[in-house]
mmCIF file of the C-alpha atoms, coordinates in Angstrom:
data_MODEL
# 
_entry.id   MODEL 
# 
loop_
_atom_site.group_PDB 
_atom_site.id 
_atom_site.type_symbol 
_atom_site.label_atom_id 
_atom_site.label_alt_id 
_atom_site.label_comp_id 
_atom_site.label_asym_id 
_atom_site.label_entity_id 
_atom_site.label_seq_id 
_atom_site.pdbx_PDB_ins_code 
_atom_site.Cartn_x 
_atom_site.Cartn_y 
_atom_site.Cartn_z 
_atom_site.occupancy 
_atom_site.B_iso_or_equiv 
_atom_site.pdbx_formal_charge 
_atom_site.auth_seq_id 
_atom_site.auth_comp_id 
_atom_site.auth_asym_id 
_atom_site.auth_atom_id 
_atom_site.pdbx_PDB_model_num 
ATOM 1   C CA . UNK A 1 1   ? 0.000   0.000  0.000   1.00 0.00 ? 1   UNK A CA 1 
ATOM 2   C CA . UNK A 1 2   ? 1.235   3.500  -1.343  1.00 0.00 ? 2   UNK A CA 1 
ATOM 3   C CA . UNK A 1 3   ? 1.352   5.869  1.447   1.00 0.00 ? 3   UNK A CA 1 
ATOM 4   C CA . UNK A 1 4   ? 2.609   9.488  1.587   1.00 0.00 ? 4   UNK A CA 1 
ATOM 5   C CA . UNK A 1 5   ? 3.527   11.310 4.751   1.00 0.00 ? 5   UNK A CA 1 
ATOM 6   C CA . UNK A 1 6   ? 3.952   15.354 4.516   1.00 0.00 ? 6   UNK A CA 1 
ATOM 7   C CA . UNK A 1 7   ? 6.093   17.303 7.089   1.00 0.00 ? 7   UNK A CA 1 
ATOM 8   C CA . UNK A 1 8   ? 7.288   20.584 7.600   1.00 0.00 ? 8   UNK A CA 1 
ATOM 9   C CA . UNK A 1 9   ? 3.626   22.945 7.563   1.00 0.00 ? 9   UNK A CA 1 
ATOM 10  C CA . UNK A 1 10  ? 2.913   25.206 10.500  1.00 0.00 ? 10  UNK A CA 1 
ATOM 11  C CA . UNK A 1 11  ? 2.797   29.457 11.395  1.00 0.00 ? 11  UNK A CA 1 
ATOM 12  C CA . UNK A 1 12  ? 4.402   31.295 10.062  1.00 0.00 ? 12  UNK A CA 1 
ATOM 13  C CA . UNK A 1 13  ? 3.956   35.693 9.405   1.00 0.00 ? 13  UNK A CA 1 
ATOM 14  C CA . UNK A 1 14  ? 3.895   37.125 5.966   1.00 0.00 ? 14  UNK A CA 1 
ATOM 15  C CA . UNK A 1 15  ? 7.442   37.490 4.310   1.00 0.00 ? 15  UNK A CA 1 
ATOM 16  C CA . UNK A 1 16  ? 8.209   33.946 5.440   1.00 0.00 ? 16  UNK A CA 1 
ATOM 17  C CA . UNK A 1 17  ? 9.258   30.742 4.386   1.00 0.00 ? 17  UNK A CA 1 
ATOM 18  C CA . UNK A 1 18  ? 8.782   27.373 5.090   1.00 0.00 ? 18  UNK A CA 1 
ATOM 19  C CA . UNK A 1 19  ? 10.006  23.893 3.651   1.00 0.00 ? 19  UNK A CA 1 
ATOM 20  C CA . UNK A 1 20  ? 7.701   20.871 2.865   1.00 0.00 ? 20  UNK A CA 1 
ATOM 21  C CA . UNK A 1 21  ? 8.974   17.743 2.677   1.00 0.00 ? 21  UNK A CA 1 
ATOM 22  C CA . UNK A 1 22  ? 7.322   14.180 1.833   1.00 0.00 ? 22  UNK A CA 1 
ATOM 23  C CA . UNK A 1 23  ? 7.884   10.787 1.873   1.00 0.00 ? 23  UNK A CA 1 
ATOM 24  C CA . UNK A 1 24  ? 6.768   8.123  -0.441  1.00 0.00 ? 24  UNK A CA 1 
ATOM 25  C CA . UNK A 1 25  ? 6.494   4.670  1.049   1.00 0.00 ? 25  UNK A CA 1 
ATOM 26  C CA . UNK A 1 26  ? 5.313   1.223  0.100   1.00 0.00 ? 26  UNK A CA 1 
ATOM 27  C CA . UNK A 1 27  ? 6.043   0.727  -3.602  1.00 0.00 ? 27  UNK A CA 1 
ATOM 28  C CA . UNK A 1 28  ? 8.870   -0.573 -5.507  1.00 0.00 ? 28  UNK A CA 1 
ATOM 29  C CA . UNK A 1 29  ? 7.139   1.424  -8.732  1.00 0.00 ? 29  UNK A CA 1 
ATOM 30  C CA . UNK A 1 30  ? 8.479   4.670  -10.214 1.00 0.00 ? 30  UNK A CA 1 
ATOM 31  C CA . UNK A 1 31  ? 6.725   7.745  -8.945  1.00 0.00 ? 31  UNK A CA 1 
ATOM 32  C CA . UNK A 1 32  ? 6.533   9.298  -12.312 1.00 0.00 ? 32  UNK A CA 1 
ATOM 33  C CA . UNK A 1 33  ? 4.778   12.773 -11.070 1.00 0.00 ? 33  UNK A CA 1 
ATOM 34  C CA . UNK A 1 34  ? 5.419   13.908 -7.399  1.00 0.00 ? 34  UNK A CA 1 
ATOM 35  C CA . UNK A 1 35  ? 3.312   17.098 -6.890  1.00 0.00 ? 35  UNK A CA 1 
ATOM 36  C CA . UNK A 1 36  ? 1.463   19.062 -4.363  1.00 0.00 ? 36  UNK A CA 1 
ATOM 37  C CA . UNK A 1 37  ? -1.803  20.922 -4.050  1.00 0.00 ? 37  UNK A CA 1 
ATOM 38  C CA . UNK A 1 38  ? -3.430  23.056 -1.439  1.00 0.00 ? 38  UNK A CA 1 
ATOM 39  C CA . UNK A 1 39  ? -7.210  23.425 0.262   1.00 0.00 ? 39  UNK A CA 1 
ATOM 40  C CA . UNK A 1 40  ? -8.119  26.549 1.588   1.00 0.00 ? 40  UNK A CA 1 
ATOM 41  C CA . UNK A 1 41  ? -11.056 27.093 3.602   1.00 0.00 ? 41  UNK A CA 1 
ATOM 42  C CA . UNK A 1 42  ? -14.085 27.088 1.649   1.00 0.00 ? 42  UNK A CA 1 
ATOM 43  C CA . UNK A 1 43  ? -12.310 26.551 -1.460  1.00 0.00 ? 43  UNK A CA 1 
ATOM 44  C CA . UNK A 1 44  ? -11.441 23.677 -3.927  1.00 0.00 ? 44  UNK A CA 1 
ATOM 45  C CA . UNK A 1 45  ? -8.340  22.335 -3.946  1.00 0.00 ? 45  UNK A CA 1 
ATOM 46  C CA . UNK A 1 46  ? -5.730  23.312 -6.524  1.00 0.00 ? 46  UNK A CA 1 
ATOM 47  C CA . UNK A 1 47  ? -2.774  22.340 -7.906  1.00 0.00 ? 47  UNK A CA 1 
ATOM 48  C CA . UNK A 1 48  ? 0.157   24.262 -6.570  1.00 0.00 ? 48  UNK A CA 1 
ATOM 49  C CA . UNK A 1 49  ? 3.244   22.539 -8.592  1.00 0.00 ? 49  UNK A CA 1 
ATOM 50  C CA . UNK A 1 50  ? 4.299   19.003 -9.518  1.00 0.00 ? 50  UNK A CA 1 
ATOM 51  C CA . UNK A 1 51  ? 7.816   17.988 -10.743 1.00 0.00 ? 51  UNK A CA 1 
ATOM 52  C CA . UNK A 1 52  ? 8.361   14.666 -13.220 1.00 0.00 ? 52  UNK A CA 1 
ATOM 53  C CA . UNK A 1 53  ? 10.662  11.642 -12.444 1.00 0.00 ? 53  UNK A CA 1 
ATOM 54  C CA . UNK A 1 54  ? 13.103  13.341 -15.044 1.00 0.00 ? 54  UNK A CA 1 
ATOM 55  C CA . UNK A 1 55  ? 12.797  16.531 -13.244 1.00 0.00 ? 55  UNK A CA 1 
ATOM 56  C CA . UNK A 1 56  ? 10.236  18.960 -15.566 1.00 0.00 ? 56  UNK A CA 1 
ATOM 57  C CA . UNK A 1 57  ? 8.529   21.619 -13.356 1.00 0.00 ? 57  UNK A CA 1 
ATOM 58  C CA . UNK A 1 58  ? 4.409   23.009 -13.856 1.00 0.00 ? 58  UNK A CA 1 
ATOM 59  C CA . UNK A 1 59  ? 3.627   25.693 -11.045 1.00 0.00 ? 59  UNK A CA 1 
ATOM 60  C CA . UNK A 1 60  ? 0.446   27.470 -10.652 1.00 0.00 ? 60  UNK A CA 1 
ATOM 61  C CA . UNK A 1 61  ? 0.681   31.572 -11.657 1.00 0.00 ? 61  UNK A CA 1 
ATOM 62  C CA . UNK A 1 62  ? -0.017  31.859 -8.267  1.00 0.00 ? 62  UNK A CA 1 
ATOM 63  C CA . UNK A 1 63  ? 3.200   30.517 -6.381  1.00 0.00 ? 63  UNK A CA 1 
ATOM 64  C CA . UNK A 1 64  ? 5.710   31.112 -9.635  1.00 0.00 ? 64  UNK A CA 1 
ATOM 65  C CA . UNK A 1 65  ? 8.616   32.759 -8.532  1.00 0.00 ? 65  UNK A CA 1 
ATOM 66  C CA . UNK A 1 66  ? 7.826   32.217 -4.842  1.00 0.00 ? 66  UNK A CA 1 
ATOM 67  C CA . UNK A 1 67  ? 7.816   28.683 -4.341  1.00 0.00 ? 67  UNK A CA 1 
ATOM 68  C CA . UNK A 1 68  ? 10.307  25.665 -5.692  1.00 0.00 ? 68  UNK A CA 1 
ATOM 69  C CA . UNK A 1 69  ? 9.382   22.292 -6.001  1.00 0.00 ? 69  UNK A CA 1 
ATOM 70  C CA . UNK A 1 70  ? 12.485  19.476 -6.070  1.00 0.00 ? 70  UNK A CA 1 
ATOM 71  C CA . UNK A 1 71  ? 12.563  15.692 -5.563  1.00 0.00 ? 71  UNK A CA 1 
ATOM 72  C CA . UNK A 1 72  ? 15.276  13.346 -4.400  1.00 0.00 ? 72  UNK A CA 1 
ATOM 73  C CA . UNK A 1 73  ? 14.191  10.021 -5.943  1.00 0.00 ? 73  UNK A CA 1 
ATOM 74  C CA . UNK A 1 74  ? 16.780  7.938  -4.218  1.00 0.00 ? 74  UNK A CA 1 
ATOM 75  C CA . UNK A 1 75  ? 14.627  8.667  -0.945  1.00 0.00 ? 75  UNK A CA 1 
ATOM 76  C CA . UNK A 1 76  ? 11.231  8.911  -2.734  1.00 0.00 ? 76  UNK A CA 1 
ATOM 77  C CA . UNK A 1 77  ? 10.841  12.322 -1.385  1.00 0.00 ? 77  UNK A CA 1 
ATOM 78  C CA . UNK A 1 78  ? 9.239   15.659 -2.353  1.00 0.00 ? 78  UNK A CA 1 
ATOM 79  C CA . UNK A 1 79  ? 9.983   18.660 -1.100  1.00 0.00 ? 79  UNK A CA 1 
ATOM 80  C CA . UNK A 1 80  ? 8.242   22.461 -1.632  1.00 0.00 ? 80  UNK A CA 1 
ATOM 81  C CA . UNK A 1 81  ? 10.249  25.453 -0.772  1.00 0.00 ? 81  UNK A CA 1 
ATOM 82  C CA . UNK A 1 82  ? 8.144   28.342 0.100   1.00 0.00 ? 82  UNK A CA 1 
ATOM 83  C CA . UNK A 1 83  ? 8.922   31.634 -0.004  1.00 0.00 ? 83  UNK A CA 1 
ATOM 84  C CA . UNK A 1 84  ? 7.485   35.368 0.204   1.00 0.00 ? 84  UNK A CA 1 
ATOM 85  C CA . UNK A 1 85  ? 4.938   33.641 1.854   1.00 0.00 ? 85  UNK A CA 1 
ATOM 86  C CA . UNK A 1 86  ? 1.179   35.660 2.042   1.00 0.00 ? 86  UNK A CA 1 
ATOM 87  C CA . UNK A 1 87  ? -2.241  35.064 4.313   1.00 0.00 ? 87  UNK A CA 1 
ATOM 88  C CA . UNK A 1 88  ? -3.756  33.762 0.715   1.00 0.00 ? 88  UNK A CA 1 
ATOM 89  C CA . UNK A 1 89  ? -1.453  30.825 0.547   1.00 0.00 ? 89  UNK A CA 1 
ATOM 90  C CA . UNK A 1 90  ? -2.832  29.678 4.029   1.00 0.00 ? 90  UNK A CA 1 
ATOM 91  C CA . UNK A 1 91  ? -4.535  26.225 3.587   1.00 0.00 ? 91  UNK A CA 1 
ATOM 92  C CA . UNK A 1 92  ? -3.897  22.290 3.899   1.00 0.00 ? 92  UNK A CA 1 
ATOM 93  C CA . UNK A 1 93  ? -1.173  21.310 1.568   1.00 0.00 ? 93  UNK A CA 1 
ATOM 94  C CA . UNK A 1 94  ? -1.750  18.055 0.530   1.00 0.00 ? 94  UNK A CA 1 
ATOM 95  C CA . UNK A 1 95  ? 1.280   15.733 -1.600  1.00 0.00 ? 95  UNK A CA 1 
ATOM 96  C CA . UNK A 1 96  ? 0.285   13.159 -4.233  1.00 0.00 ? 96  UNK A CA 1 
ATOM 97  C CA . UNK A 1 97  ? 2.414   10.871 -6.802  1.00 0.00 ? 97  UNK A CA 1 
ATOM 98  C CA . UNK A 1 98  ? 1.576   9.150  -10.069 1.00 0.00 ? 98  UNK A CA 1 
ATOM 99  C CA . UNK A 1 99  ? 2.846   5.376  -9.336  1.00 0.00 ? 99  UNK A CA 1 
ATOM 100 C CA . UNK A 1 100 ? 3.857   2.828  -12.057 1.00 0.00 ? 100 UNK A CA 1 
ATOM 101 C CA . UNK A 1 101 ? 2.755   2.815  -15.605 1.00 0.00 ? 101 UNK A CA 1 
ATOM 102 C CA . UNK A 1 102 ? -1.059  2.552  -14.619 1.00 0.00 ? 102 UNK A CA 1 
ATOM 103 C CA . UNK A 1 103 ? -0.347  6.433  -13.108 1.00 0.00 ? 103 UNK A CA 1 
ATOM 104 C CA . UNK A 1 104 ? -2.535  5.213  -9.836  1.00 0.00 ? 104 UNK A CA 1 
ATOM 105 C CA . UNK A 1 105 ? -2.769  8.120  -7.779  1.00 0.00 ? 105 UNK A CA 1 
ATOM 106 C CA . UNK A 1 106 ? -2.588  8.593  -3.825  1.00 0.00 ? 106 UNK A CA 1 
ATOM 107 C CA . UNK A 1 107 ? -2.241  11.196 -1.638  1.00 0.00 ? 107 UNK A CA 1 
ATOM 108 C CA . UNK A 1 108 ? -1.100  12.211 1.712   1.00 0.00 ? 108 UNK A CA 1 
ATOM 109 C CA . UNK A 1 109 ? -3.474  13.220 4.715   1.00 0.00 ? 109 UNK A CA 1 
ATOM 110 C CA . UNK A 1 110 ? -2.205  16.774 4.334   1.00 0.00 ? 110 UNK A CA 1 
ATOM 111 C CA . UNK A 1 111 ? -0.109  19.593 6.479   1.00 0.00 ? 111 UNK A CA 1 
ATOM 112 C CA . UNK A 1 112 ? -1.581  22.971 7.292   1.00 0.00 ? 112 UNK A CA 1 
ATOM 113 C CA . UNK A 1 113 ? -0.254  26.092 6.303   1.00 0.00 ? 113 UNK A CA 1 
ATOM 114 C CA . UNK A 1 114 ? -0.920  28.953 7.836   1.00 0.00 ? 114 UNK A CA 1 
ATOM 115 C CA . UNK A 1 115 ? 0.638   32.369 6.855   1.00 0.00 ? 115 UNK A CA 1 
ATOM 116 C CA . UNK A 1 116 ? -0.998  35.755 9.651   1.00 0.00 ? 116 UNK A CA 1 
ATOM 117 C CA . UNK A 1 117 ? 1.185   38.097 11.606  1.00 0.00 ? 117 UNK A CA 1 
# 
């Protein structure tokens, strides 16, 4: 069973940064797409940037310039660097992978984020 553990949310005031990290666990497939999304409050979630096995990049308009995704494959980790944080990136942040040539998809239960003075 594919499970995916996220680390690494918490408080933190406008202007700041904070890392993400996750950890894939429970396959011997190739995570072809690591990525991570976000839930605010009342919203739907959204994609906030994923990052292929080979190491392409897709960010949303949103976080460009602000945020980094990366991977380390050898650990089966992704990690989201966060920077110039604001109160409108405040919500869950939730990692996902694409696994093995089927592209079955899972998810982790999610880290808060939240970004207030």
């Amino acid at each position: 069973q594919v499970q995916l553990v996220e680390s690494g949310g918490g408080l933190v005031q406008p202007g700041g940064s904070l890392r993400l990290s996750c950890t894939a666990s429970g396959t011997d497939f190739l995570l072809y797409v690591m990525g991570w999304s976000r839930q605010a409050p009342g919203k739907q979630r959204e994609l906030v940037a994923d990052i292929t096995i080979s190491g392409r990049t897709n960010y949303a308009d949103a976080v460009k310039g602000r945020f980094t995704i990366s991977r380390d494959n050898t650990r089966n980790q992704v990690y989201l660097q966060m920077n110039s944080l604001e109160p409108k990136d405040t919500a869950v942040y939730y990692c996902y992978a694409e696994v093995g040539v089927s592209r079955g998809e899972y998810w982790g239960e999610g880290t808060p984020v939240t970004v207030a003075a």
